[in-house]
N, CA, C and O atoms as a GROMACS GRO file, in nm:
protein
  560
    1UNK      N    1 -11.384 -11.157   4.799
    1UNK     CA    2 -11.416 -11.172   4.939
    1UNK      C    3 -11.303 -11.244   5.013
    1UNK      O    4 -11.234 -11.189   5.098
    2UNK      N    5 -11.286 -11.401   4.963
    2UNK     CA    6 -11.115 -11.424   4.989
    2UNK      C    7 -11.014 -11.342   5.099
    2UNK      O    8 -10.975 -11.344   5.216
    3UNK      N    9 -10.997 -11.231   4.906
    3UNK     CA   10 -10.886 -11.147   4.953
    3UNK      C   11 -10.868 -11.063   5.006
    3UNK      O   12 -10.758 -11.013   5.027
    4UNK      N   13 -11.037 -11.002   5.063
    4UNK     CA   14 -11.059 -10.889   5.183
    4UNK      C   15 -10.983 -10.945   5.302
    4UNK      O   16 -10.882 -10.904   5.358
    5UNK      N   17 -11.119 -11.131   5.342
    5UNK     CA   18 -11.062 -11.140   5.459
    5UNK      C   19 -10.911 -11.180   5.491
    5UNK      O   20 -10.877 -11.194   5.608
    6UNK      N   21 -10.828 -11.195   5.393
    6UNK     CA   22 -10.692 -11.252   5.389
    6UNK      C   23 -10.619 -11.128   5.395
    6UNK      O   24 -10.526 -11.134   5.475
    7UNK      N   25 -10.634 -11.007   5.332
    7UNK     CA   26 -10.526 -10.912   5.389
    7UNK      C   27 -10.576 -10.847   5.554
    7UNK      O   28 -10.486 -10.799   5.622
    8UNK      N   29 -10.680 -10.848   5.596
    8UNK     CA   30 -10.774 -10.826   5.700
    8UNK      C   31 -10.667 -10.929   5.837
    8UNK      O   32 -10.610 -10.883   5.936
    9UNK      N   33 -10.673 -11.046   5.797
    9UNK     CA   34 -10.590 -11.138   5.857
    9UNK      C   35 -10.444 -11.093   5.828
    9UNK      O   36 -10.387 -11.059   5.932
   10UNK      N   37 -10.398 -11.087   5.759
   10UNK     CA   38 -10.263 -11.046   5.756
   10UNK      C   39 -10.199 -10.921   5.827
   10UNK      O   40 -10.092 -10.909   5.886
   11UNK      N   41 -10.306 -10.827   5.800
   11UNK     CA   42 -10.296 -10.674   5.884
   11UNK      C   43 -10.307 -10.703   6.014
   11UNK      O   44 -10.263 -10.633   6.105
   12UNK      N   45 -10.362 -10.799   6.025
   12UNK     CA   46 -10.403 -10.787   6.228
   12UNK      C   47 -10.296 -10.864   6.280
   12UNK      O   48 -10.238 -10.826   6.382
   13UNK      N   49 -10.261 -10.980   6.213
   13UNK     CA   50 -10.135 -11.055   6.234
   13UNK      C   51  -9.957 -10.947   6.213
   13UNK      O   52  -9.844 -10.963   6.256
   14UNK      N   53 -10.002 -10.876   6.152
   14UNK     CA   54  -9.870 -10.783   6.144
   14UNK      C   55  -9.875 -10.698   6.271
   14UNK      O   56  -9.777 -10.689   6.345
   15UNK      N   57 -10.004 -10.628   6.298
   15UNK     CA   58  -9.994 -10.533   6.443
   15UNK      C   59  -9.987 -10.656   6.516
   15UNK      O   60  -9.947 -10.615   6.625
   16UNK      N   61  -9.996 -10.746   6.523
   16UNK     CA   62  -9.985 -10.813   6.704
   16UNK      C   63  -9.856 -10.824   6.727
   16UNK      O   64  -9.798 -10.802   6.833
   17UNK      N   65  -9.781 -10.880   6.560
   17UNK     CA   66  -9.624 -10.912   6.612
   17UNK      C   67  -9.567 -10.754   6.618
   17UNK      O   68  -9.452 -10.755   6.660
   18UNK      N   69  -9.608 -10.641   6.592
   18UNK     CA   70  -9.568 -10.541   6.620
   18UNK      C   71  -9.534 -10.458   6.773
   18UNK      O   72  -9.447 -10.406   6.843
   19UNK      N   73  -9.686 -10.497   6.761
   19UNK     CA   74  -9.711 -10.504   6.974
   19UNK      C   75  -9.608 -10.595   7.018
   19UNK      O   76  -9.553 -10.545   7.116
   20UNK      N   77  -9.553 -10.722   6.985
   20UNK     CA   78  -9.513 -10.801   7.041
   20UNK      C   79  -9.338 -10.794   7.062
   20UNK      O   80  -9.280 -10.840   7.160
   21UNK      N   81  -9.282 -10.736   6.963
   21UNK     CA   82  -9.219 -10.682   6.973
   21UNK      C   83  -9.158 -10.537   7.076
   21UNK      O   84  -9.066 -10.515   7.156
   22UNK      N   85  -9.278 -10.460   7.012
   22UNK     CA   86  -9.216 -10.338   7.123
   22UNK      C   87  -9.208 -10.422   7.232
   22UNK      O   88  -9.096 -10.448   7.276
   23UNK      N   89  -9.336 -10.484   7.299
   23UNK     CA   90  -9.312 -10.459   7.443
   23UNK      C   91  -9.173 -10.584   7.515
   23UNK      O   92  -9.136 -10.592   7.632
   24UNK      N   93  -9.140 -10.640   7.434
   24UNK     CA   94  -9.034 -10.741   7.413
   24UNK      C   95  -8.874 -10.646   7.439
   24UNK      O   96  -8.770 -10.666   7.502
   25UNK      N   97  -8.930 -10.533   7.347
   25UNK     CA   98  -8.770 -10.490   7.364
   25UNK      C   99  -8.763 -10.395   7.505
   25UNK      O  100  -8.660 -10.367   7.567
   26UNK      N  101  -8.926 -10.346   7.545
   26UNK     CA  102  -8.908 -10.275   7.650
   26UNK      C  103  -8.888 -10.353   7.766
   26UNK      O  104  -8.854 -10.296   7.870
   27UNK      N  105  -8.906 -10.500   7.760
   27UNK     CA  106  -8.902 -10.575   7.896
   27UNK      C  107  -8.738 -10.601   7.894
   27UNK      O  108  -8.683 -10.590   8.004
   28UNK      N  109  -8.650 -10.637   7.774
   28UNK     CA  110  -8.542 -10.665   7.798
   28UNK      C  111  -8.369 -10.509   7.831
   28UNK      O  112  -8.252 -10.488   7.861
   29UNK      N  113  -8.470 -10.468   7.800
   29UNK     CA  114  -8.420 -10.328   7.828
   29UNK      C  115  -8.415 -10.246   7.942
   29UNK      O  116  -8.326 -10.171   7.982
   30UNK      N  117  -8.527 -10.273   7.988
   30UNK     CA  118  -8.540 -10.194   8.138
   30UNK      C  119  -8.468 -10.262   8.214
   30UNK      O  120  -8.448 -10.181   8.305
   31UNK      N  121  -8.397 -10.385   8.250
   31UNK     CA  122  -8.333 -10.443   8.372
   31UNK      C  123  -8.234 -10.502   8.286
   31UNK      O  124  -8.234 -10.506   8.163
   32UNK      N  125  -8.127 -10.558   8.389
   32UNK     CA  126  -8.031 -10.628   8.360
   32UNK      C  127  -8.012 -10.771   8.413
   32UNK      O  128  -7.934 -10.858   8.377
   33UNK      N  129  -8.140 -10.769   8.541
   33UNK     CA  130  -8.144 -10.834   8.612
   33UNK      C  131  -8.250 -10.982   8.537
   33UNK      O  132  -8.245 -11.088   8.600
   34UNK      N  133  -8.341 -10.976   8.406
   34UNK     CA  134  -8.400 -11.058   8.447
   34UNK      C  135  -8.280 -11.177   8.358
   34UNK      O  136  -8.308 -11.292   8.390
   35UNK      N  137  -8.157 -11.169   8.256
   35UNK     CA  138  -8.117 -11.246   8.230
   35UNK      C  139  -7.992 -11.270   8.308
   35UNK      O  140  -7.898 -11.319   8.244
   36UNK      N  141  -7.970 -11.235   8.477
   36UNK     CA  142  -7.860 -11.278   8.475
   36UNK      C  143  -7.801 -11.440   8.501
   36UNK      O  144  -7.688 -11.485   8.519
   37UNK      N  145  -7.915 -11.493   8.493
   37UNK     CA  146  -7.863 -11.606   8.496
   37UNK      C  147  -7.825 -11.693   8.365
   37UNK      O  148  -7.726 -11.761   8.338
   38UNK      N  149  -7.876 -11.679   8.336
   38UNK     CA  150  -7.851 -11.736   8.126
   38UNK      C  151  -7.736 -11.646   8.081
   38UNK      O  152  -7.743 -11.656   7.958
   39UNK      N  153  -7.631 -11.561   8.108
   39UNK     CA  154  -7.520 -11.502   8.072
   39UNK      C  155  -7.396 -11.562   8.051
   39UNK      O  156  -7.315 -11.615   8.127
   40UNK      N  157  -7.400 -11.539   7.896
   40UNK     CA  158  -7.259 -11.633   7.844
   40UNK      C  159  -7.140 -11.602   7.972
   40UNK      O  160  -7.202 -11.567   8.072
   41UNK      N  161  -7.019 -11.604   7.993
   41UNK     CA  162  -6.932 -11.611   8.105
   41UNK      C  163  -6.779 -11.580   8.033
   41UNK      O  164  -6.702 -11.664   7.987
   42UNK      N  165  -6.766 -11.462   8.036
   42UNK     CA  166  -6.631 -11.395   7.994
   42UNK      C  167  -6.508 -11.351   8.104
   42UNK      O  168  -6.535 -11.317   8.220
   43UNK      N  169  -6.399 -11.356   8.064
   43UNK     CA  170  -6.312 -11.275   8.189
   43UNK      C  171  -6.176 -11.224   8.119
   43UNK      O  172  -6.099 -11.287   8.047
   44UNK      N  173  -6.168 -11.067   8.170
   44UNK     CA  174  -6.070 -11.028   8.119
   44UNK      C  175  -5.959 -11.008   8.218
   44UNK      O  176  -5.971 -10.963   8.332
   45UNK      N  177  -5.859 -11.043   8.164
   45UNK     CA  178  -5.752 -11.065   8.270
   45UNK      C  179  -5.754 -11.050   8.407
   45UNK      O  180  -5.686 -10.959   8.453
   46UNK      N  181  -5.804 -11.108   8.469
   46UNK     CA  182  -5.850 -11.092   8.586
   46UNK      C  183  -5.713 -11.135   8.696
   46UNK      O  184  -5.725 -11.126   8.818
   47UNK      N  185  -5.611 -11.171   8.643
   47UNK     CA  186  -5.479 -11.220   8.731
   47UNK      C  187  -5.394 -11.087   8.755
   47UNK      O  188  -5.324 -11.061   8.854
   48UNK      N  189  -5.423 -10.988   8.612
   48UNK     CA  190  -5.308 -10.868   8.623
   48UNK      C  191  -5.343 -10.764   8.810
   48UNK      O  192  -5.440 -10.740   8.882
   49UNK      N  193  -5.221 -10.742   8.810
   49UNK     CA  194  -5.181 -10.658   8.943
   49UNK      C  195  -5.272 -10.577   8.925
   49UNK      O  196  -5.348 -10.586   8.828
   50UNK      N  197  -5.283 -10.450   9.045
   50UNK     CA  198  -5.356 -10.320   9.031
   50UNK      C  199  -5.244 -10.221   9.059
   50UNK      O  200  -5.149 -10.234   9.137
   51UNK      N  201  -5.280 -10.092   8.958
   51UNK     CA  202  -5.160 -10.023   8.976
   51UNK      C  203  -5.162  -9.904   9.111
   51UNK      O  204  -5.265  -9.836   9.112
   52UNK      N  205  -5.078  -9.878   9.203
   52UNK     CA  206  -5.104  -9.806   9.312
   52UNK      C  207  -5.086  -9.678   9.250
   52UNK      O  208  -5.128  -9.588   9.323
   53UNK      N  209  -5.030  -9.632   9.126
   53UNK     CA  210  -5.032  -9.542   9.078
   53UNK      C  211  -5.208  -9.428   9.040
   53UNK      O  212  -5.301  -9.479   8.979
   54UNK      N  213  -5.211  -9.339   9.071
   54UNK     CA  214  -5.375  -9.276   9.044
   54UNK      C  215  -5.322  -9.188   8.920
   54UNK      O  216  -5.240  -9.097   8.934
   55UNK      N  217  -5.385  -9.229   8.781
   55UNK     CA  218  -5.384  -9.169   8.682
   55UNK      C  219  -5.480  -9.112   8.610
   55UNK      O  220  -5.598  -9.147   8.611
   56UNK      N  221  -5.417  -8.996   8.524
   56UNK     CA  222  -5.610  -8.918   8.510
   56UNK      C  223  -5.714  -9.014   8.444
   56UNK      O  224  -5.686  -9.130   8.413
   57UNK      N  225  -5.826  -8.961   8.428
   57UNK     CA  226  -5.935  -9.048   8.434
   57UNK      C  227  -5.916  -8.977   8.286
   57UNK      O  228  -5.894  -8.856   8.278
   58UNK      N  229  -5.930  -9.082   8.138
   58UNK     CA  230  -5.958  -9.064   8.005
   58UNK      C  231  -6.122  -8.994   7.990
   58UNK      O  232  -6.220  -9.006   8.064
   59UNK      N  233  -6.103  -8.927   7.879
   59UNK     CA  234  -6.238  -8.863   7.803
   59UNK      C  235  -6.301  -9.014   7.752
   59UNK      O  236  -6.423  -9.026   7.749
   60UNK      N  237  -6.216  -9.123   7.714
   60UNK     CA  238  -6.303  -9.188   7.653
   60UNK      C  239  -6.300  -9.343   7.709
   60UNK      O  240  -6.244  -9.449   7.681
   61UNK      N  241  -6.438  -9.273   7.850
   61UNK     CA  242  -6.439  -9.368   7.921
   61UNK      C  243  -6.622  -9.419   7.832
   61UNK      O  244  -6.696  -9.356   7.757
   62UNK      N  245  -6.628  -9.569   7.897
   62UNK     CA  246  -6.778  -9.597   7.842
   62UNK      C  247  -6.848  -9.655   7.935
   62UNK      O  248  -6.789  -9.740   8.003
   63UNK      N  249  -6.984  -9.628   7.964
   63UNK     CA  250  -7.103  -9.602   8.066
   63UNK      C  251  -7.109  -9.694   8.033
   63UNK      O  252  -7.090  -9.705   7.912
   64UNK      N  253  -7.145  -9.856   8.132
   64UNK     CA  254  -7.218  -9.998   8.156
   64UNK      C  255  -7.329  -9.966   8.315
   64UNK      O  256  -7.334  -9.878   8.401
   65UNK      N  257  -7.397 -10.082   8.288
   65UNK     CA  258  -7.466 -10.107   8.414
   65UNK      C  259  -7.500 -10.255   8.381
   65UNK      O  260  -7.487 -10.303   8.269
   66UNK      N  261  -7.554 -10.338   8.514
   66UNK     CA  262  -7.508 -10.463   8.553
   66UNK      C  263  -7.548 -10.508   8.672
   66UNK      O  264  -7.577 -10.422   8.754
   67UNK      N  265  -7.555 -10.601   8.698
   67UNK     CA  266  -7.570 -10.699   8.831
   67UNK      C  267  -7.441 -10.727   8.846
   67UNK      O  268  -7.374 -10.757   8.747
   68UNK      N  269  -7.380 -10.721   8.988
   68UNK     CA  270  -7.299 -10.757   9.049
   68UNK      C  271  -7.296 -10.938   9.058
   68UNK      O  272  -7.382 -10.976   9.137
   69UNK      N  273  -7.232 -11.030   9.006
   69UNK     CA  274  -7.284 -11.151   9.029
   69UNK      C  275  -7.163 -11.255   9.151
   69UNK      O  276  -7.193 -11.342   9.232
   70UNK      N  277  -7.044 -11.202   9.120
   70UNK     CA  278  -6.952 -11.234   9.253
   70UNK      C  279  -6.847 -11.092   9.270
   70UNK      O  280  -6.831 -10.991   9.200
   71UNK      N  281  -6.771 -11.150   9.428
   71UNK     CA  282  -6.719 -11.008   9.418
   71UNK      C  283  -6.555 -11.108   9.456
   71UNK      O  284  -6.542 -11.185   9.552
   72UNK      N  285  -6.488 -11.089   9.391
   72UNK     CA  286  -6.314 -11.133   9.414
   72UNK      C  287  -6.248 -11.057   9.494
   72UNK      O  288  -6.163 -10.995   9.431
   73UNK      N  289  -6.248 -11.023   9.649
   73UNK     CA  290  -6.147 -10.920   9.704
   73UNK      C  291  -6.002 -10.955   9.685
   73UNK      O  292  -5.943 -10.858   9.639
   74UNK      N  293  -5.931 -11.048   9.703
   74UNK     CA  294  -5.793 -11.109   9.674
   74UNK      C  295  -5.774 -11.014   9.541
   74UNK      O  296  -5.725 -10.901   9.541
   75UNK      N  297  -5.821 -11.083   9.435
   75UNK     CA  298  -5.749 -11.000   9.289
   75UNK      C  299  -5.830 -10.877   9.250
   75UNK      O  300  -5.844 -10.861   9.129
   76UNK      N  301  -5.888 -10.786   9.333
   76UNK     CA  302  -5.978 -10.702   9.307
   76UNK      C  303  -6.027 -10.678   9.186
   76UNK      O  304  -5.987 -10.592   9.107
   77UNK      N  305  -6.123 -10.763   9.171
   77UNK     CA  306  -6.215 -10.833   9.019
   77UNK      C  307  -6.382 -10.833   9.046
   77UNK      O  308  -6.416 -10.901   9.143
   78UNK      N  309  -6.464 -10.781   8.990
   78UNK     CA  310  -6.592 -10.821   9.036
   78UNK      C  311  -6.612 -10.886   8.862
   78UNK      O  312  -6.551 -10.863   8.757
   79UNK      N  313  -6.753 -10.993   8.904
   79UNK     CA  314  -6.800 -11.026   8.787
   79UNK      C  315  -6.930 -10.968   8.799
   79UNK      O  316  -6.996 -10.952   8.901
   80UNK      N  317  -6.971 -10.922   8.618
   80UNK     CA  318  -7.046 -10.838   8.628
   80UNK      C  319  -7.206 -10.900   8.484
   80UNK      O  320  -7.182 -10.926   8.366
   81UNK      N  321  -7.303 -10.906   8.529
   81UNK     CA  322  -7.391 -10.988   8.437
   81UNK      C  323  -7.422 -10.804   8.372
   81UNK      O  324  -7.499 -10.728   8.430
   82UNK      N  325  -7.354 -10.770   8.259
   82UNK     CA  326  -7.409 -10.653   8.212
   82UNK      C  327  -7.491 -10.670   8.100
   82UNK      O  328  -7.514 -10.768   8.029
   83UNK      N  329  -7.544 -10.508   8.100
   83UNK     CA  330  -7.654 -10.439   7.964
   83UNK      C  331  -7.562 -10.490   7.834
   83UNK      O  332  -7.447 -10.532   7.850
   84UNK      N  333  -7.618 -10.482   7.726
   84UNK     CA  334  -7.554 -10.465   7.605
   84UNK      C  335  -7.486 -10.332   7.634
   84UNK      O  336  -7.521 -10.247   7.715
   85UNK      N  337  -7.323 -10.328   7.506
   85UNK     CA  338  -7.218 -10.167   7.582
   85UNK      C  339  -7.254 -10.117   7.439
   85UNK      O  340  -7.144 -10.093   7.389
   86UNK      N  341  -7.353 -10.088   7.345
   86UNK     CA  342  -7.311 -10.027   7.197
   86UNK      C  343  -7.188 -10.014   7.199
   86UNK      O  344  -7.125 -10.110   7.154
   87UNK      N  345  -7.110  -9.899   7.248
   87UNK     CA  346  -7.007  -9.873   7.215
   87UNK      C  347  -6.871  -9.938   7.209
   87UNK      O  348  -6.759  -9.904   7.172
   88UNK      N  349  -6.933 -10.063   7.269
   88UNK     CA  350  -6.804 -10.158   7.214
   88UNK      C  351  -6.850 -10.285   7.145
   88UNK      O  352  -6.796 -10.388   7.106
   89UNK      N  353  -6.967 -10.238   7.147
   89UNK     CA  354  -7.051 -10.366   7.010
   89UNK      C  355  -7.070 -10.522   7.120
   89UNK      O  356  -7.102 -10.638   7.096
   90UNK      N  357  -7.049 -10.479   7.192
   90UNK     CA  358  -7.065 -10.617   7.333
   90UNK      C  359  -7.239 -10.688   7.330
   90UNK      O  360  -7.326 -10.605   7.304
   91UNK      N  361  -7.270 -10.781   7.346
   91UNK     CA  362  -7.428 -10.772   7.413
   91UNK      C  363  -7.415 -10.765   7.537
   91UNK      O  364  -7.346 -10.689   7.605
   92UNK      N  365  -7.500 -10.866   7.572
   92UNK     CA  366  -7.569 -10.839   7.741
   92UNK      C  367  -7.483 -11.007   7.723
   92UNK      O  368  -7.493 -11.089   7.632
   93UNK      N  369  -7.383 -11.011   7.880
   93UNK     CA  370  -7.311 -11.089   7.920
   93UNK      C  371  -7.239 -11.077   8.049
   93UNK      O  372  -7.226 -10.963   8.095
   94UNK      N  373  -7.186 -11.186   8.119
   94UNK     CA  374  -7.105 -11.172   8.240
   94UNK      C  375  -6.966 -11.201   8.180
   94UNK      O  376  -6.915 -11.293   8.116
   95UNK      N  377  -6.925 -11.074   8.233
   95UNK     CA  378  -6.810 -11.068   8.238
   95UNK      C  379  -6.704 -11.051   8.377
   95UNK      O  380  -6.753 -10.976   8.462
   96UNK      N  381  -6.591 -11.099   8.408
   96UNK     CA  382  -6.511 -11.043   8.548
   96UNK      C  383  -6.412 -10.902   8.484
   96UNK      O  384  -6.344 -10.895   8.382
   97UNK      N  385  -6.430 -10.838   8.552
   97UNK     CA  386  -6.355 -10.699   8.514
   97UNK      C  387  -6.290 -10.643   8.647
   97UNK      O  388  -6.353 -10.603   8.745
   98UNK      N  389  -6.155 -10.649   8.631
   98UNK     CA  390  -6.034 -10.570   8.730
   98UNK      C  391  -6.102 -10.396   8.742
   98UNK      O  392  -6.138 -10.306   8.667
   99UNK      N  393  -6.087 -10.428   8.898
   99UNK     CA  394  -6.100 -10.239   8.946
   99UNK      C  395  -5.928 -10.203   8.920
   99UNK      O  396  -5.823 -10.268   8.925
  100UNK      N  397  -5.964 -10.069   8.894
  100UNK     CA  398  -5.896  -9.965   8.861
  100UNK      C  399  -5.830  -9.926   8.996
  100UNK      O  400  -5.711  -9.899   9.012
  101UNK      N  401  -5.901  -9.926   9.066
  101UNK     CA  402  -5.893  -9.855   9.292
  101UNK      C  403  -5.930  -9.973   9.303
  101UNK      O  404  -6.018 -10.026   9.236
  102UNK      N  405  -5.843 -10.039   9.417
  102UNK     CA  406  -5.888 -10.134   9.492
  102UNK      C  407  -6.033 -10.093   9.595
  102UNK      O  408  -6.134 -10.160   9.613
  103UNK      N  409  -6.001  -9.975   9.643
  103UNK     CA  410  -6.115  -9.932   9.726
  103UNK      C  411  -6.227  -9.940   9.650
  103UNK      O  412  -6.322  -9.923   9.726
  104UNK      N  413  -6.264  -9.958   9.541
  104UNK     CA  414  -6.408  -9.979   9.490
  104UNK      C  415  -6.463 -10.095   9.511
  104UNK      O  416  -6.584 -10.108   9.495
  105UNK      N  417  -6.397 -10.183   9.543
  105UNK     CA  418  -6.439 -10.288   9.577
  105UNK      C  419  -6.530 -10.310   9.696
  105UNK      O  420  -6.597 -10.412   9.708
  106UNK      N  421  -6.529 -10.181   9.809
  106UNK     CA  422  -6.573 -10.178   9.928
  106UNK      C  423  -6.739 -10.133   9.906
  106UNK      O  424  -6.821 -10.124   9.998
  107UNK      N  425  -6.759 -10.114   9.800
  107UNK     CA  426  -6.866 -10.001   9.713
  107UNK      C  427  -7.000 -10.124   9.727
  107UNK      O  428  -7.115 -10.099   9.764
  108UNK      N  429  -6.944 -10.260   9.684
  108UNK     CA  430  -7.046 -10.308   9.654
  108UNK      C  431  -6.996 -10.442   9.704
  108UNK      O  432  -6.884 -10.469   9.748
  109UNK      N  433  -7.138 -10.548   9.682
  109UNK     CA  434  -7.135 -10.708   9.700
  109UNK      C  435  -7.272 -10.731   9.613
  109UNK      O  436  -7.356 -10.656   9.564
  110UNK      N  437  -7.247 -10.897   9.619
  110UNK     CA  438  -7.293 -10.951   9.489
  110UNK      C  439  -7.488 -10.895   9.501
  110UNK      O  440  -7.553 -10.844   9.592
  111UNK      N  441  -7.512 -10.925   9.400
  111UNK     CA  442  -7.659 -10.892   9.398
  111UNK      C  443  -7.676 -10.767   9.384
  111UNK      O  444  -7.794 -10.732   9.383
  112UNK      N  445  -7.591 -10.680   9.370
  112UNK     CA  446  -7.621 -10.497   9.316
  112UNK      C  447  -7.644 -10.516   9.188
  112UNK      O  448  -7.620 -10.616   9.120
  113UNK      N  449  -7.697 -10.406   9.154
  113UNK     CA  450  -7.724 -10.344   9.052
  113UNK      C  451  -7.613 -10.206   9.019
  113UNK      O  452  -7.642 -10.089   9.042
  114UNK      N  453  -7.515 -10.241   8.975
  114UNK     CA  454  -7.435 -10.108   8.953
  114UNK      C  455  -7.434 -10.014   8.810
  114UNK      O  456  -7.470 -10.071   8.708
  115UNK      N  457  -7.398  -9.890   8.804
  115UNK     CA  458  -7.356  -9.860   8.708
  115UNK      C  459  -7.200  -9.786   8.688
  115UNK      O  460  -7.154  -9.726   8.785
  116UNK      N  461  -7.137  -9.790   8.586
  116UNK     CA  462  -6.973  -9.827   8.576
  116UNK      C  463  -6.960  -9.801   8.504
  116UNK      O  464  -7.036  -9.816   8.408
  117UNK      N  465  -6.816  -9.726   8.506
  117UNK     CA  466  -6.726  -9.642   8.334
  117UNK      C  467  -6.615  -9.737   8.350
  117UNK      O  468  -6.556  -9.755   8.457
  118UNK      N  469  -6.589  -9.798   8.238
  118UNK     CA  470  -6.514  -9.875   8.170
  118UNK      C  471  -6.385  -9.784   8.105
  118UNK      O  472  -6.429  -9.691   8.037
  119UNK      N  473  -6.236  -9.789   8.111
  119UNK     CA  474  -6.131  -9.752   8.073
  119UNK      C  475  -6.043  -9.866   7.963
  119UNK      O  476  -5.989  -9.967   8.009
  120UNK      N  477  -6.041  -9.847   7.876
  120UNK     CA  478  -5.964  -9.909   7.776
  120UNK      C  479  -5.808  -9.874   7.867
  120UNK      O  480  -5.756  -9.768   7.905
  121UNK      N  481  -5.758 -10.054   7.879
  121UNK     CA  482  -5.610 -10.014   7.901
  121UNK      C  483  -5.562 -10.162   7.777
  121UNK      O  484  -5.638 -10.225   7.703
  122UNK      N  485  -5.451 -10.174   7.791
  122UNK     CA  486  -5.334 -10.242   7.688
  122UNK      C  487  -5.424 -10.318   7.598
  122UNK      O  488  -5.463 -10.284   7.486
  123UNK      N  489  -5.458 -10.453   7.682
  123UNK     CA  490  -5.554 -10.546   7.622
  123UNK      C  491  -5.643 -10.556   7.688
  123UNK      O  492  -5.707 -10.650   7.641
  124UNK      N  493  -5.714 -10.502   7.810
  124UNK     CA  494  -5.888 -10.535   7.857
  124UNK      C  495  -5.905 -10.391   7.916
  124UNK      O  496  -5.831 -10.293   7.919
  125UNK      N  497  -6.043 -10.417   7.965
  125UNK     CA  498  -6.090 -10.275   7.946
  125UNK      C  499  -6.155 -10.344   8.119
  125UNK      O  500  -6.203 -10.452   8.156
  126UNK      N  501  -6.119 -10.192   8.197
  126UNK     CA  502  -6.105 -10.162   8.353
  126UNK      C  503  -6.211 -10.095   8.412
  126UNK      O  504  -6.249  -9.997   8.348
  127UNK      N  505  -6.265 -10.116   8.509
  127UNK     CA  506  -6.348 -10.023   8.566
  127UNK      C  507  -6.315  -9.929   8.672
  127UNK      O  508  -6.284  -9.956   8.787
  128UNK      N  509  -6.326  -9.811   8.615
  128UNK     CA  510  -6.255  -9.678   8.691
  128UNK      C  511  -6.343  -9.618   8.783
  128UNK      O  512  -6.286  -9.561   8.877
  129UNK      N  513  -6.443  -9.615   8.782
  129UNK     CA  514  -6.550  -9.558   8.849
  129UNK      C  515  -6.650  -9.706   8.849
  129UNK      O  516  -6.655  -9.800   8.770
  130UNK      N  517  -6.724  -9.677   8.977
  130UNK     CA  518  -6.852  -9.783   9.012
  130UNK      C  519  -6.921  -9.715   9.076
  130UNK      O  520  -6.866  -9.613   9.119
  131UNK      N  521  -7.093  -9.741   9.121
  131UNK     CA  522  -7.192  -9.673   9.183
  131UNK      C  523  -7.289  -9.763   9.169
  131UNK      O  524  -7.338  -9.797   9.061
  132UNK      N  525  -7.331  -9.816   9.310
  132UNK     CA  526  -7.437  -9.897   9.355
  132UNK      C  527  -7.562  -9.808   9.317
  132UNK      O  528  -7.576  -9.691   9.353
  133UNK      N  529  -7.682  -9.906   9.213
  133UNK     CA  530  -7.781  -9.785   9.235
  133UNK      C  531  -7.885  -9.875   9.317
  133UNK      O  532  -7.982  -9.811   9.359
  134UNK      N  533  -7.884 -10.012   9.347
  134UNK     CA  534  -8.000 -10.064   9.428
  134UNK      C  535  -7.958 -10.227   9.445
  134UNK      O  536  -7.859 -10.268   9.385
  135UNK      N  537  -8.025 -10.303   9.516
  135UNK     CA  538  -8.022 -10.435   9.500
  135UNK      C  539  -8.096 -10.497   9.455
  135UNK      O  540  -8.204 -10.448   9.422
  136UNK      N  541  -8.061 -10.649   9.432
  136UNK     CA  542  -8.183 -10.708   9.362
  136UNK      C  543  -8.235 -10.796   9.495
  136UNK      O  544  -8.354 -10.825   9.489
  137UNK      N  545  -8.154 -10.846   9.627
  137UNK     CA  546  -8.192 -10.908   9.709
  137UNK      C  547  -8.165 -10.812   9.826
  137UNK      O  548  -8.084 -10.720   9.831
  138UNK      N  549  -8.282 -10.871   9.949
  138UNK     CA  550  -8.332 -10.786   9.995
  138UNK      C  551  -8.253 -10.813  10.103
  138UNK      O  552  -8.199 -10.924  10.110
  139UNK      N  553  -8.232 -10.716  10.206
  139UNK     CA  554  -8.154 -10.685  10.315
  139UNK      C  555  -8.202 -10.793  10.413
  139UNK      O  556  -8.320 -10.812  10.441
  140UNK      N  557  -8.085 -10.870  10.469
  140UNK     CA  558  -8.122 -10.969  10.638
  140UNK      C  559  -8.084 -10.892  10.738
  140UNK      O  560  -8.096 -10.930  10.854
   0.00000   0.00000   0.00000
């Protein structure tokens, strides 16, 4: 009898942390927005020039999305509280990342929600493309 109600307890204790889980990974997954404040704080060269040169756009660019968290017009740099990137084994962090076009910079201000292809150049990796998909604060 014990060991009925003890695996009985154990089984129900395994589905809850099961439940507890999924819906754990679905809450941190769907937004980017609810950790941007707790985001470790990275920056990749954010001093280098921008080149006026327009060069083709690589096959092996990689898809991010993100909160906009400041926007640098002087060194055309935004910092960006992003998703985990798989493809570069990154988690979810703020990072400042140099535009590729200065004109992208006109695209957005802080508090977006963007999504962004990333270009591997020498030593940091560039954002070539950007696209506002909403805000997180609301219009004055």
């Amino acid at each position: 009898m014990f060991l009925s109600f003890s695996f009985k307890l154990l089984l129900s204790l395994i589905l809850a942390c099961m439940s507890a889980l999924s819906l754990a990974d679905r809450i941190t997954q769907s937004s980017p927005i609810n950790l941007a404040s707790d985001a470790t704080d990275h920056t990749h060269n954010s001093s280098e020039q921008i080149s006026n040169k327009e060069s083709p756009v690589s096959s092996n660019l990689i898809s991010a999305r993100g909160v906009v968290l400041q926007v640098d017009q002087s060194n055309a740099t935004i910092k960006i509280n992003h998703d985990p990137i798989a493809a570069l084994n990154w988690p979810r962090m703020a990072m400042s990342f140099r535009l590729k076009e200065r004109s992208l910079i006109n695209k957005i201000k802080e508090g977006d929600i963007v999504e962004f292809l990333l270009q591997k150049e020498t030593s940091d990796h560039v954002i070539v493309k950007l696209s506002k998909q909403s805000s997180i604060r609301s219009s004055q």
